[in-house]
LUMGURO-928385 format. One record per residue (C-alpha): residue in one letter; x negated, y, z. Coordinates in steps of 0.05 Angstrom, whole numbers, plus 32768, in hexadecimal, padded with zeros to 4 digits. Layout:
BEGIN
aXYZ;...
This chain:
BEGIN
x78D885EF87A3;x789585D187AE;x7887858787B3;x7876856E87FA;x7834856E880D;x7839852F883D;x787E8508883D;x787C84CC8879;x78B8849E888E;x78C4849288DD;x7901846B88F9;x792B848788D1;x791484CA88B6;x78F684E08882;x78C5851A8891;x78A98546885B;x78758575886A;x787185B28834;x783D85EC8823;x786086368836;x783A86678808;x785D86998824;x785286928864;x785586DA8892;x781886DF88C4;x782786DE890B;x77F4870F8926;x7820874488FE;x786B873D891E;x788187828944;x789B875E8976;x78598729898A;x7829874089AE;x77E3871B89A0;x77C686F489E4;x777D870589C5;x775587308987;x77378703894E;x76F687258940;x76DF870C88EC;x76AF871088B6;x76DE87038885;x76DA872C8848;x77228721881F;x774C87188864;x776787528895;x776A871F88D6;x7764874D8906;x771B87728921;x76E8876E88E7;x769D876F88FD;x7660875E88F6;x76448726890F;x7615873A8932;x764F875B8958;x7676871E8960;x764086F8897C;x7634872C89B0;x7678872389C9;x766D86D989C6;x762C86D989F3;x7655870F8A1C;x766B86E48A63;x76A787188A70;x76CC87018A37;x76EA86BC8A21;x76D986A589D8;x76FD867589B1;x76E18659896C;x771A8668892C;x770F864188F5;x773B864B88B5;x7750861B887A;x776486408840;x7797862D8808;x77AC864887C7;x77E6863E87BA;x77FE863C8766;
């Protein structure tokens, strides 16, 4: 098992926070349906529509739909 990332004490537990590098995405579970479509640039990851941005910014300036930013921190895991 992996060391902790973050260990903290409060009252009188101990809380350890730990890395899962194998983590299963939640936009691909049969039985979850997805409230909205993440449209990406990204070149290594399958996250759902990939675009171009020009594309994505069209459906950004676009008033019939509502946008929300995704930002993404990535880890490697060893």
């Amino acid at each position: 098992m992996h060391e902790p990332v973050h260990t903290e004490t409060v009252g009188n537990y101990v809380i350890k926070i730990f890395q899962d590098c194998d983590a299963e995405s939640p936009r691909h579970r049969d039985y979850d349906s997805n409230l909205g479509t993440i449209y990406h640039t990204h070149s290594r990851y399958d996250l759902s529509e990939h675009m171009d941005i020009d594309d994505i910014q069209a459906i950004v300036n676009d008033s019939k739909y509502f946008t929300l930013p995704l930002y993404m921190k990535e880890f490697i895991c060893n």
